[in-house]
PyMOL Python script that loads the backbone (N, CA, C, O; Angstrom):
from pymol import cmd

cmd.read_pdbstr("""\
ATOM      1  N   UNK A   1       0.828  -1.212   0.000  1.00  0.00           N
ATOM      2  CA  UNK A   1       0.000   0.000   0.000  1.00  0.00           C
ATOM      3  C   UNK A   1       0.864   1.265   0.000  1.00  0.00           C
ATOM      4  O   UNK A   1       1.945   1.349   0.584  1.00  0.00           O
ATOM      5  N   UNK A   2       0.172   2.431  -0.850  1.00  0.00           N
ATOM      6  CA  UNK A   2       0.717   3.873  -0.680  1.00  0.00           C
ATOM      7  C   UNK A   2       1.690   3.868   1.353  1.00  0.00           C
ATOM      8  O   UNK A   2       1.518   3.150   2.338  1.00  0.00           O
ATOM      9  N   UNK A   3       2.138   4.440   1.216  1.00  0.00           N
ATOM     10  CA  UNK A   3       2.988   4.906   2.660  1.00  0.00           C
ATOM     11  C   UNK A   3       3.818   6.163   2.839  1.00  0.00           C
ATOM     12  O   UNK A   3       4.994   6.133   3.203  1.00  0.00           O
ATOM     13  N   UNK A   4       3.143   7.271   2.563  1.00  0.00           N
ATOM     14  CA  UNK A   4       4.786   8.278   2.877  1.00  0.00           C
ATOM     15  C   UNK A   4       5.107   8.375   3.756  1.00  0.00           C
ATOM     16  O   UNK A   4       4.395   8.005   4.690  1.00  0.00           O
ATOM     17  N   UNK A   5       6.344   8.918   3.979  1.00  0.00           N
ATOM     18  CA  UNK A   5       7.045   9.013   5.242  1.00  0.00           C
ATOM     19  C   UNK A   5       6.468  10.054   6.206  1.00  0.00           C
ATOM     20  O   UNK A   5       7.120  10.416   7.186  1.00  0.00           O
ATOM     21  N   UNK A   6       5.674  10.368   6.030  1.00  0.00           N
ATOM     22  CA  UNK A   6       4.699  11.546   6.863  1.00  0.00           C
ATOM     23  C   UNK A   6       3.984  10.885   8.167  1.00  0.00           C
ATOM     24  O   UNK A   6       3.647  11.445   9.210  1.00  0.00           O
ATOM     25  N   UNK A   7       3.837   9.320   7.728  1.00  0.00           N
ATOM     26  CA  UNK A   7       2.466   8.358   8.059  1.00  0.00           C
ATOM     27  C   UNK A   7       3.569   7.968   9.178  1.00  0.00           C
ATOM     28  O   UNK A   7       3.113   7.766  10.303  1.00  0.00           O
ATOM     29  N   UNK A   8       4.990   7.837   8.999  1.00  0.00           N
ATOM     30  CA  UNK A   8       5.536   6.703   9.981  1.00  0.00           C
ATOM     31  C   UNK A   8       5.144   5.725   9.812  1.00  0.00           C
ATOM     32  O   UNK A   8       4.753   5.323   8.716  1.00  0.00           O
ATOM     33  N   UNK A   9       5.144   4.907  11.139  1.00  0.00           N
ATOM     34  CA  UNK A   9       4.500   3.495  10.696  1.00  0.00           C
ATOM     35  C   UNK A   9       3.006   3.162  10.329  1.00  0.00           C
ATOM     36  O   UNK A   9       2.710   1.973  10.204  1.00  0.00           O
ATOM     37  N   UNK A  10       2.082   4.090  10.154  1.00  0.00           N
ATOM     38  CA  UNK A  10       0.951   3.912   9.928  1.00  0.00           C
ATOM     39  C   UNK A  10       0.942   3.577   8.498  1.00  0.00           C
ATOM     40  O   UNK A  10       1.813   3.865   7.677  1.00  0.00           O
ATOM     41  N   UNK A  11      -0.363   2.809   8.264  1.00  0.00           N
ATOM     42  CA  UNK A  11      -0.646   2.139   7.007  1.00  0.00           C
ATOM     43  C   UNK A  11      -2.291   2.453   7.075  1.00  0.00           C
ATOM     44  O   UNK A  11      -3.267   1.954   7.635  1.00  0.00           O
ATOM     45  N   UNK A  12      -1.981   3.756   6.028  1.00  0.00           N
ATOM     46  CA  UNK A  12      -3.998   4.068   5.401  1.00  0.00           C
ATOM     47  C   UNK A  12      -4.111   2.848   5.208  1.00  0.00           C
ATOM     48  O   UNK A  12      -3.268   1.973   5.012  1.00  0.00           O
ATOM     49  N   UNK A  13      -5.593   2.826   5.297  1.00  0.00           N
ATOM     50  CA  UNK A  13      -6.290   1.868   5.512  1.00  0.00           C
ATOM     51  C   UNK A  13      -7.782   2.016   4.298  1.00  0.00           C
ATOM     52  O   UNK A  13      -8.266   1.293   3.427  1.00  0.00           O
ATOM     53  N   UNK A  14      -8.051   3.215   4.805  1.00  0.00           N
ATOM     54  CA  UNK A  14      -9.238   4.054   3.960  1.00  0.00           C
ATOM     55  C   UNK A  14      -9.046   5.583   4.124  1.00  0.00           C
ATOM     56  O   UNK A  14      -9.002   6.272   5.143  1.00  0.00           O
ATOM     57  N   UNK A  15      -8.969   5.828   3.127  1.00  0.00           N
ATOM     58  CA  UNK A  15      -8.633   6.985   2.449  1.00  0.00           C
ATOM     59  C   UNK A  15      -9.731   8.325   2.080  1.00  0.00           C
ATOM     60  O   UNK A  15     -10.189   8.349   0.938  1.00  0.00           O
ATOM     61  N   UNK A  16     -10.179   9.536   3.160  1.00  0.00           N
ATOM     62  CA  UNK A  16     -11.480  10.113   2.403  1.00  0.00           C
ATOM     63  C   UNK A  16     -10.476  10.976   1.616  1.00  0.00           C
ATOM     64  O   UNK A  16      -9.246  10.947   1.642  1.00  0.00           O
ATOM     65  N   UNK A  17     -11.295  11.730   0.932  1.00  0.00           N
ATOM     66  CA  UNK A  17     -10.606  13.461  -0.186  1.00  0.00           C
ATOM     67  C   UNK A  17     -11.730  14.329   0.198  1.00  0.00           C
ATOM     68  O   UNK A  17     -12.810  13.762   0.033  1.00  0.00           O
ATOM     69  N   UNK A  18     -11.827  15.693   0.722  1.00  0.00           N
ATOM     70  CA  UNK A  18     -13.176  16.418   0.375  1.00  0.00           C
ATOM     71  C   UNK A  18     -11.870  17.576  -0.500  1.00  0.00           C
ATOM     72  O   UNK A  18     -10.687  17.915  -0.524  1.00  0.00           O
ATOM     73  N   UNK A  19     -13.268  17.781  -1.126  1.00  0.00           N
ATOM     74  CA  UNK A  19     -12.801  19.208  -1.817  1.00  0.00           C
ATOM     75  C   UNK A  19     -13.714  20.108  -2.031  1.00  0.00           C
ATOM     76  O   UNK A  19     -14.746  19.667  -2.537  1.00  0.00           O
ATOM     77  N   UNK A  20     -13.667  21.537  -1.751  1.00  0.00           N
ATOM     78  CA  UNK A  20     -14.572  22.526  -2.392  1.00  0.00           C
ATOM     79  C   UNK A  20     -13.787  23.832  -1.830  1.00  0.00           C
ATOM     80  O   UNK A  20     -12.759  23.953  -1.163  1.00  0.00           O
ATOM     81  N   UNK A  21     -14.605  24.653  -2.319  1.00  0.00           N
ATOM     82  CA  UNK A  21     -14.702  26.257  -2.217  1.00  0.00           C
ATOM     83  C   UNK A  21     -15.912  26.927  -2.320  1.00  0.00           C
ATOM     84  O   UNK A  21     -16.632  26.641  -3.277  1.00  0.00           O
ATOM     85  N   UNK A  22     -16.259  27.725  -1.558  1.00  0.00           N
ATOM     86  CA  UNK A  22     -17.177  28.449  -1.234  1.00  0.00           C
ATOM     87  C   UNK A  22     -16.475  30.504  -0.871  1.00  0.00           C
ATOM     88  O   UNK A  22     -15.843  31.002   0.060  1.00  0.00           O
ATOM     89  N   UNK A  23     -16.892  30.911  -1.810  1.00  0.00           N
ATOM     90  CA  UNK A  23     -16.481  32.133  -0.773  1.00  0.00           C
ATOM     91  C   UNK A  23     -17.022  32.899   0.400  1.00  0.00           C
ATOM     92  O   UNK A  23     -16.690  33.913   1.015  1.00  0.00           O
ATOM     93  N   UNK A  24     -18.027  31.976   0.468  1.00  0.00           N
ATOM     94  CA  UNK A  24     -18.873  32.627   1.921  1.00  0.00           C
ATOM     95  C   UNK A  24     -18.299  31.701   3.096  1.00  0.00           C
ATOM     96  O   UNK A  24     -18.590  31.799   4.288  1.00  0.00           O
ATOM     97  N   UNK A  25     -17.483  30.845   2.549  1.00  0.00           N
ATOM     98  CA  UNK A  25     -16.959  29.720   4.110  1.00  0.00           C
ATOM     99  C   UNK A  25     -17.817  28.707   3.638  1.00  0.00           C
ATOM    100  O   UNK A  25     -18.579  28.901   2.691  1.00  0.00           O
ATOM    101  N   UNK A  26     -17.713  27.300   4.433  1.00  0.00           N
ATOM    102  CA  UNK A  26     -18.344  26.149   4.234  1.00  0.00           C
ATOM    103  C   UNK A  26     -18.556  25.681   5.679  1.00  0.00           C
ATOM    104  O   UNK A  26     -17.621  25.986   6.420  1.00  0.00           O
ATOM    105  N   UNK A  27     -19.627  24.971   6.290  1.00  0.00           N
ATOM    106  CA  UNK A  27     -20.046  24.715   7.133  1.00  0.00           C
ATOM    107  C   UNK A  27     -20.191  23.497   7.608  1.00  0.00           C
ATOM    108  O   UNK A  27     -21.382  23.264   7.400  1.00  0.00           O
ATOM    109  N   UNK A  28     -19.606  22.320   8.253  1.00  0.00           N
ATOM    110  CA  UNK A  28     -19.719  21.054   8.715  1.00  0.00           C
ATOM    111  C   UNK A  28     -20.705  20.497   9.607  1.00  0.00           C
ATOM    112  O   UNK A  28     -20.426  20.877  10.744  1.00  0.00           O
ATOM    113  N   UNK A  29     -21.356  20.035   9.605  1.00  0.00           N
ATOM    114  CA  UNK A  29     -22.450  19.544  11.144  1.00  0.00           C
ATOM    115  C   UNK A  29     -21.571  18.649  11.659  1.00  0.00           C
ATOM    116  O   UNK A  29     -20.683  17.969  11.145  1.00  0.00           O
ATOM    117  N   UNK A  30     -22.243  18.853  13.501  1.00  0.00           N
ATOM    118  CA  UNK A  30     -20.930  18.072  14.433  1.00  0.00           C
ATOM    119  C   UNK A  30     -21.547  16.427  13.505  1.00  0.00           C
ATOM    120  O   UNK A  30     -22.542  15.937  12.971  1.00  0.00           O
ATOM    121  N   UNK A  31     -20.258  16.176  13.801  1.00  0.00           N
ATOM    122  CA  UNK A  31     -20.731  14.390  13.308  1.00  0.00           C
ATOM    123  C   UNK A  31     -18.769  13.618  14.052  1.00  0.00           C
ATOM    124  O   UNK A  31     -17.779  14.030  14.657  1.00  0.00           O
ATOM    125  N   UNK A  32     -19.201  12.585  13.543  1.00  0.00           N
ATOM    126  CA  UNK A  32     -17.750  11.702  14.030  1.00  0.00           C
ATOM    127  C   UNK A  32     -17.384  10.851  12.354  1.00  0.00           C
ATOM    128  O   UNK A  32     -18.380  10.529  11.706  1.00  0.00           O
ATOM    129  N   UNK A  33     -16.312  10.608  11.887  1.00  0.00           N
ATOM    130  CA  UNK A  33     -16.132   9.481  11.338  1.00  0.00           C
ATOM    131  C   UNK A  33     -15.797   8.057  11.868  1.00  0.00           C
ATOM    132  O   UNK A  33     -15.586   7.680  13.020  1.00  0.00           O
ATOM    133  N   UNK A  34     -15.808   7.402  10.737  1.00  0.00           N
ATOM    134  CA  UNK A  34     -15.582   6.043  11.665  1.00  0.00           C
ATOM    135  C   UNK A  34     -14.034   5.458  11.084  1.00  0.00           C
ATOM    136  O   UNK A  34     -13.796   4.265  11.270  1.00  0.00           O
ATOM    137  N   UNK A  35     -12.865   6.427  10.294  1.00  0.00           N
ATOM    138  CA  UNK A  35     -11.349   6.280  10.361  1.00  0.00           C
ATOM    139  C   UNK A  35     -11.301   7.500  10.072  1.00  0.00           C
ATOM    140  O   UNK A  35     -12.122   8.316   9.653  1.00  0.00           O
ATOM    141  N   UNK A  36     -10.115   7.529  10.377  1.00  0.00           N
ATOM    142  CA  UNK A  36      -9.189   8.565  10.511  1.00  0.00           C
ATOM    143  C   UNK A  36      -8.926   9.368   9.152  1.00  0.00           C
ATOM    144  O   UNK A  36      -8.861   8.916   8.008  1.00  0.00           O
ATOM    145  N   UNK A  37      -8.773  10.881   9.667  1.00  0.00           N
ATOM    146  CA  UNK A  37      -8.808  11.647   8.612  1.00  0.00           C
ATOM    147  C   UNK A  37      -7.634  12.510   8.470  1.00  0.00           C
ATOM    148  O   UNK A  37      -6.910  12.789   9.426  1.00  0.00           O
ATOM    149  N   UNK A  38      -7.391  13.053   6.937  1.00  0.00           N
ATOM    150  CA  UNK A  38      -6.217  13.973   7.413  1.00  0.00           C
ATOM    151  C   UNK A  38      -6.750  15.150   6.689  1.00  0.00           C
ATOM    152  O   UNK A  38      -7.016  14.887   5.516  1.00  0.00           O
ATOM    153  N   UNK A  39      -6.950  16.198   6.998  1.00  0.00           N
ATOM    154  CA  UNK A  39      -7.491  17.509   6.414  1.00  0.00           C
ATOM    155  C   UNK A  39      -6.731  17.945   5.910  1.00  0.00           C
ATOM    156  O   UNK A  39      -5.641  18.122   6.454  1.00  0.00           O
ATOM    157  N   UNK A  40      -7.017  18.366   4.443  1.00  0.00           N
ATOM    158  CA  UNK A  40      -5.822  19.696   4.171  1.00  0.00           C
ATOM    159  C   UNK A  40      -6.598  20.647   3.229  1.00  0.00           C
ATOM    160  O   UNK A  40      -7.249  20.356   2.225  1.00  0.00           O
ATOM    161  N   UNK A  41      -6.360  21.916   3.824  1.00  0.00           N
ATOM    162  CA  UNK A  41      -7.110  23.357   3.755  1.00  0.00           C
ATOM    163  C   UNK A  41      -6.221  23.698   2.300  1.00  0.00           C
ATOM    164  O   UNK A  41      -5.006  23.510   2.237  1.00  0.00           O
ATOM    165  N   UNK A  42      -6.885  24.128   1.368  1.00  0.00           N
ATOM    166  CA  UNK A  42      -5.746  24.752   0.275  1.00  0.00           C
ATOM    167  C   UNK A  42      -5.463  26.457  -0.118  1.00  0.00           C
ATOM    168  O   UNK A  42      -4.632  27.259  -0.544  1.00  0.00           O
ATOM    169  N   UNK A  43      -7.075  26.262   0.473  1.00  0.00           N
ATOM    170  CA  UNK A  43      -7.242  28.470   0.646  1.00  0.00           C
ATOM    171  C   UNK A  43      -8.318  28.160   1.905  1.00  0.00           C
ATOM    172  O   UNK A  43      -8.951  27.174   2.284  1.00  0.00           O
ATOM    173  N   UNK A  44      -8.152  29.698   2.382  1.00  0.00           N
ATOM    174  CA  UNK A  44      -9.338  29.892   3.085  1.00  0.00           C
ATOM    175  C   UNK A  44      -8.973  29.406   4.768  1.00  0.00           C
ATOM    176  O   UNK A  44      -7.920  29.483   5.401  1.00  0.00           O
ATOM    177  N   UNK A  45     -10.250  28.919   5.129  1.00  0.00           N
ATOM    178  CA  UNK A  45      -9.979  28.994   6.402  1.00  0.00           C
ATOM    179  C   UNK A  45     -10.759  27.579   6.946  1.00  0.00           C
ATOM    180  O   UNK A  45     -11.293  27.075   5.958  1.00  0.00           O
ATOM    181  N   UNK A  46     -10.934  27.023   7.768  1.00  0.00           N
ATOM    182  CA  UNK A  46     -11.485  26.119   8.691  1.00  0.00           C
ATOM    183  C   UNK A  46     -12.068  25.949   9.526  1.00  0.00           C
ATOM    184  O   UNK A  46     -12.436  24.796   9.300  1.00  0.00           O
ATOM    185  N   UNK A  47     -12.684  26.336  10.816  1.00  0.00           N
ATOM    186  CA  UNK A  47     -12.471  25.543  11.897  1.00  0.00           C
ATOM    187  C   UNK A  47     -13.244  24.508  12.709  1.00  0.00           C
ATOM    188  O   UNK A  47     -14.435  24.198  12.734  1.00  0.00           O
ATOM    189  N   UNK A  48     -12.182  24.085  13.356  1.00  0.00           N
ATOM    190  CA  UNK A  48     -12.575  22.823  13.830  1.00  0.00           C
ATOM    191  C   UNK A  48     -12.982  22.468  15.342  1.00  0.00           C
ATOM    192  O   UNK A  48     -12.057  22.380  16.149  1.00  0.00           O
ATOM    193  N   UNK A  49     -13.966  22.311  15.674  1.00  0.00           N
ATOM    194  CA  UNK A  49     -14.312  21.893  17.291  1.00  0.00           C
ATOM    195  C   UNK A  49     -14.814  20.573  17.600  1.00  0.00           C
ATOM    196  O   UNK A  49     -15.920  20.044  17.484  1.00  0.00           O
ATOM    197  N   UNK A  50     -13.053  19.977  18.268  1.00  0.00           N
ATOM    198  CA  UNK A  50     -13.473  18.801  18.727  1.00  0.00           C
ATOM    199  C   UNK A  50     -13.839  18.168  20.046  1.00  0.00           C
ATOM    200  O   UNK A  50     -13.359  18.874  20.933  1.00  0.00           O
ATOM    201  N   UNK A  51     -14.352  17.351  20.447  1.00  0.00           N
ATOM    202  CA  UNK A  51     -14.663  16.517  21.505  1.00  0.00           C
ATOM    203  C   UNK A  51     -14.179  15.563  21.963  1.00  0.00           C
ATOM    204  O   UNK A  51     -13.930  14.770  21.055  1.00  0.00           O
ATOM    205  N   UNK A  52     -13.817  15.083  23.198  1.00  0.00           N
ATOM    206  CA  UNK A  52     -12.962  14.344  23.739  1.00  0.00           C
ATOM    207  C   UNK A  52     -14.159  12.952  23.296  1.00  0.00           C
ATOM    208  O   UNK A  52     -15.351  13.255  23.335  1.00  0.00           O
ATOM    209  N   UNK A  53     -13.815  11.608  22.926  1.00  0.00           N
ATOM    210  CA  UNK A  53     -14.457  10.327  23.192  1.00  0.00           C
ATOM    211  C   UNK A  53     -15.166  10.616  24.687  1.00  0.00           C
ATOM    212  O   UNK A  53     -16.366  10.749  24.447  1.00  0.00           O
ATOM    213  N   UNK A  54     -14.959  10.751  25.964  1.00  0.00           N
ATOM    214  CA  UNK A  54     -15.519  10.871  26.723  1.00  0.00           C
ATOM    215  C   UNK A  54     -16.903  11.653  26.781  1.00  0.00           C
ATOM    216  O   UNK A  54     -17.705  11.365  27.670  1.00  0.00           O
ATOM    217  N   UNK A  55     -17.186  12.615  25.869  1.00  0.00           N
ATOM    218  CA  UNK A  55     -17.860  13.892  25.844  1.00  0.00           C
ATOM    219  C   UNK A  55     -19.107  12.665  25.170  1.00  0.00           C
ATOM    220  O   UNK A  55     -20.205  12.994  25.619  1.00  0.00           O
ATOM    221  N   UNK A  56     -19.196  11.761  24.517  1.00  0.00           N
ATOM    222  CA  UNK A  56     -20.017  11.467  23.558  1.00  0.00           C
ATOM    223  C   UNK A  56     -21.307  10.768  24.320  1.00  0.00           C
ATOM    224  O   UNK A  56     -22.409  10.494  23.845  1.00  0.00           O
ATOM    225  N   UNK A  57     -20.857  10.591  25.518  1.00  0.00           N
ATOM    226  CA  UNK A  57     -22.410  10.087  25.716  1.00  0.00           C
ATOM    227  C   UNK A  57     -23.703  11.330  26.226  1.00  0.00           C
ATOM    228  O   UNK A  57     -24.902  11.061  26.297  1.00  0.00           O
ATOM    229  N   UNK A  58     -22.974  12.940  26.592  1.00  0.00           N
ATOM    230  CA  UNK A  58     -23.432  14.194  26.504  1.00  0.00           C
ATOM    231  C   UNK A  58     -24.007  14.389  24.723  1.00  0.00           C
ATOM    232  O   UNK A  58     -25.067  15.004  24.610  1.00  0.00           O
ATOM    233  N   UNK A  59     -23.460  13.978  23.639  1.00  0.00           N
ATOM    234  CA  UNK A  59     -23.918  15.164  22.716  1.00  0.00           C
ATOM    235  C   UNK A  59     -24.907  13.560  21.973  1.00  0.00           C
ATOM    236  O   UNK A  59     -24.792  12.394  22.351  1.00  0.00           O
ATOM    237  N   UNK A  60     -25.822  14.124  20.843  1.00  0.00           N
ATOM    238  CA  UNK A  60     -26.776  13.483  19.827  1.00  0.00           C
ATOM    239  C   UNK A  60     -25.696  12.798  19.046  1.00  0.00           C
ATOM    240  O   UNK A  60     -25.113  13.234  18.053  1.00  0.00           O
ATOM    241  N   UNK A  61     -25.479  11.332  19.829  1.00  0.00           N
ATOM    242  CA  UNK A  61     -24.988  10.644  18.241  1.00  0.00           C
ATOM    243  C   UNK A  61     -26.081   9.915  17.679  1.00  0.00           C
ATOM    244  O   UNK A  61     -27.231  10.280  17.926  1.00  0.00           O
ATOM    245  N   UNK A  62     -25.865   8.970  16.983  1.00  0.00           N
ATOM    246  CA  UNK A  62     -26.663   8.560  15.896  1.00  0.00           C
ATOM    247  C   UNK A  62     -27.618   6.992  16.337  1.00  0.00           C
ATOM    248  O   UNK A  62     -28.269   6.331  15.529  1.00  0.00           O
ATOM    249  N   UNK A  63     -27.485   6.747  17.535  1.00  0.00           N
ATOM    250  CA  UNK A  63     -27.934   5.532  18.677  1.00  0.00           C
ATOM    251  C   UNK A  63     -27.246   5.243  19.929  1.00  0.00           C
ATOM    252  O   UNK A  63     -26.149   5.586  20.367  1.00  0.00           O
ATOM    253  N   UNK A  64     -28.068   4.612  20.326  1.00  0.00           N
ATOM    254  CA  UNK A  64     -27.202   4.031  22.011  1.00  0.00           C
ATOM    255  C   UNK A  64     -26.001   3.562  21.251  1.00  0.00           C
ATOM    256  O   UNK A  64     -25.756   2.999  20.184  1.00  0.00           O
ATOM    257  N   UNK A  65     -25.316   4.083  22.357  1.00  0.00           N
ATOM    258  CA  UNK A  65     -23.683   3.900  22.502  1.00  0.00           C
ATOM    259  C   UNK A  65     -23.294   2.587  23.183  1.00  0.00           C
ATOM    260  O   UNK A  65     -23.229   2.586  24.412  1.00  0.00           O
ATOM    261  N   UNK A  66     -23.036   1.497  22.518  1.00  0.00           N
ATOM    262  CA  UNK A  66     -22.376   0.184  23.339  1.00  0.00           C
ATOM    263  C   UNK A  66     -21.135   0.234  23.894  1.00  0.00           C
ATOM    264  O   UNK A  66     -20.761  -0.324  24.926  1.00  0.00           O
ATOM    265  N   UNK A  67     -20.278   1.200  22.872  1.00  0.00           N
ATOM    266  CA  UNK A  67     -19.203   0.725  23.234  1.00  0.00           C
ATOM    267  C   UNK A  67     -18.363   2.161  22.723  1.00  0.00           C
ATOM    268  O   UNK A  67     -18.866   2.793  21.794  1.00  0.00           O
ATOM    269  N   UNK A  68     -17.111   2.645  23.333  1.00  0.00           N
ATOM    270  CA  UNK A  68     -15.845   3.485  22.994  1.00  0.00           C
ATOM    271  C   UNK A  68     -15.086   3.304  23.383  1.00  0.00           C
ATOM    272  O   UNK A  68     -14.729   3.311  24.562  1.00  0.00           O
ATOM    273  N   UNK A  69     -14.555   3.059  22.372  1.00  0.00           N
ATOM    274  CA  UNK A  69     -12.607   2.315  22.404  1.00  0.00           C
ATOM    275  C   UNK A  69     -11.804   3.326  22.456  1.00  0.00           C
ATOM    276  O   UNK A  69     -12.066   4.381  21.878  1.00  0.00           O
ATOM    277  N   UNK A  70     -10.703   3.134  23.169  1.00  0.00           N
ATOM    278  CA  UNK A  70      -9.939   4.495  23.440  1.00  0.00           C
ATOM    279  C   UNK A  70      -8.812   5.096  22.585  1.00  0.00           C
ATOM    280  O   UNK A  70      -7.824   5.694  23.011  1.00  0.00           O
ATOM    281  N   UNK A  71      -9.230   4.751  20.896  1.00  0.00           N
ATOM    282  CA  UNK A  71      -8.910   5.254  19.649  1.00  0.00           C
ATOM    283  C   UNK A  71     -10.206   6.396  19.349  1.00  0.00           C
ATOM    284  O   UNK A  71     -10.159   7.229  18.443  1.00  0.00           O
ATOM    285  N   UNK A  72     -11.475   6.220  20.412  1.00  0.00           N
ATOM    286  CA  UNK A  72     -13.018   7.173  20.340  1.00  0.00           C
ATOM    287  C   UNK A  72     -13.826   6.545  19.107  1.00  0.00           C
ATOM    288  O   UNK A  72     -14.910   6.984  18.722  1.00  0.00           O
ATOM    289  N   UNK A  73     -13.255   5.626  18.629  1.00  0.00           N
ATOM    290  CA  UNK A  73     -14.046   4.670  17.815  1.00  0.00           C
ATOM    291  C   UNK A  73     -15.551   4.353  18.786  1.00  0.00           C
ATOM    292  O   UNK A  73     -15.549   3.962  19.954  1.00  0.00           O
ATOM    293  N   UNK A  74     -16.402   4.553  18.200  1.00  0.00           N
ATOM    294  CA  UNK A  74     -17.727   4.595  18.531  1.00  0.00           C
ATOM    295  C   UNK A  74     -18.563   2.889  18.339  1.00  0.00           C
ATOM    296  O   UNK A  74     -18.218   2.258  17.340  1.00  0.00           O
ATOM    297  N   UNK A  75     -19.529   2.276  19.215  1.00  0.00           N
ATOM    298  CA  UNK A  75     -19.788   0.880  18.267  1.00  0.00           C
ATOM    299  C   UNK A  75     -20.904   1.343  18.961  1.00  0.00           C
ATOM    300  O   UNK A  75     -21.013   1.335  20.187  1.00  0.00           O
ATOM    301  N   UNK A  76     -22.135   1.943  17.776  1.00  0.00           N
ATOM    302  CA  UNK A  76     -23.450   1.475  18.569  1.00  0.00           C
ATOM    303  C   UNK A  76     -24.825   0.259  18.636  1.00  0.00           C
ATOM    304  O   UNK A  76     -25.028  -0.544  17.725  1.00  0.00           O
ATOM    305  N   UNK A  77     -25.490   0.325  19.635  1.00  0.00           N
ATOM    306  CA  UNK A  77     -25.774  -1.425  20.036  1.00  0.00           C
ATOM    307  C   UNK A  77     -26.666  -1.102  18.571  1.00  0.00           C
ATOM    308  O   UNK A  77     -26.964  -0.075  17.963  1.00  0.00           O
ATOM    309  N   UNK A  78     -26.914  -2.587  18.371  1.00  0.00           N
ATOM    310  CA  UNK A  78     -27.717  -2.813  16.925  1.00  0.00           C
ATOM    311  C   UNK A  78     -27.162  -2.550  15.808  1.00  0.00           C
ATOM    312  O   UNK A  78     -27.819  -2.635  14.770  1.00  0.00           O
ATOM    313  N   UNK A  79     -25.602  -2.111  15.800  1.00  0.00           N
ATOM    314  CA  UNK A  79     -25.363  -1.832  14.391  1.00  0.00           C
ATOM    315  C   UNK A  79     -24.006  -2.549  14.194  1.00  0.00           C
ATOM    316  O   UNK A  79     -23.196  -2.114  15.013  1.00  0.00           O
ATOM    317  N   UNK A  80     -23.547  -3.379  13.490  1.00  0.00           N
ATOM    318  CA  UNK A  80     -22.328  -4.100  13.204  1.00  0.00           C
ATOM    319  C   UNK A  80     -21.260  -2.784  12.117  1.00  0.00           C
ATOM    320  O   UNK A  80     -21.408  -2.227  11.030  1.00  0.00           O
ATOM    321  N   UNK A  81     -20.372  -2.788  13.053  1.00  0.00           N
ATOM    322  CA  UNK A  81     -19.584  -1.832  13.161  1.00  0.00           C
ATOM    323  C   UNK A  81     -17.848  -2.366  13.433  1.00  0.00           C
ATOM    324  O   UNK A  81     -16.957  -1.526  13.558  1.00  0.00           O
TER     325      UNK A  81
END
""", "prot")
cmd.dss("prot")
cmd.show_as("cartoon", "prot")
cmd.util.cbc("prot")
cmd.orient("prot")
């Protein structure tokens, strides 16, 4: 698999891309993924407000919470994950 030396020993696994532009800014709803991401801004601006794994049984996720692994990997009950 792809590897640059950026990754160290990590090995992507799954890979997202977003891309756009907006000149009014672009807007994210809180949400979680389920791997790891690497952002990169090319103009413009960002920002980002995150939450500790601990915080998640306080905010609207997406079902009961079975389980958080302390990578904040999320497993909720009823859903094979």
């Amino acid at each position: 698999p792809l590897r640059p030396a950026l990754l160290g020993n990590l090995v992507p696994a799954h890979v997202n891309v977003w891309m756009g532009s907006s000149p009014e800014g672009t807007c994210t709803g809180l949400h979680h993924d389920y791997h790891d991401n690497l952002y990169v801004l090319l103009r413009g601006r960002k920002r980002f407000q995150l939450f500790a794994p601990s915080d998640a049984p306080y905010l609207y996720t997406r079902g009961d919470i079975e389980r958080i692994h302390p990578n904040g990997r999320i497993n909720y009950k009823g859903f094979a994950t």
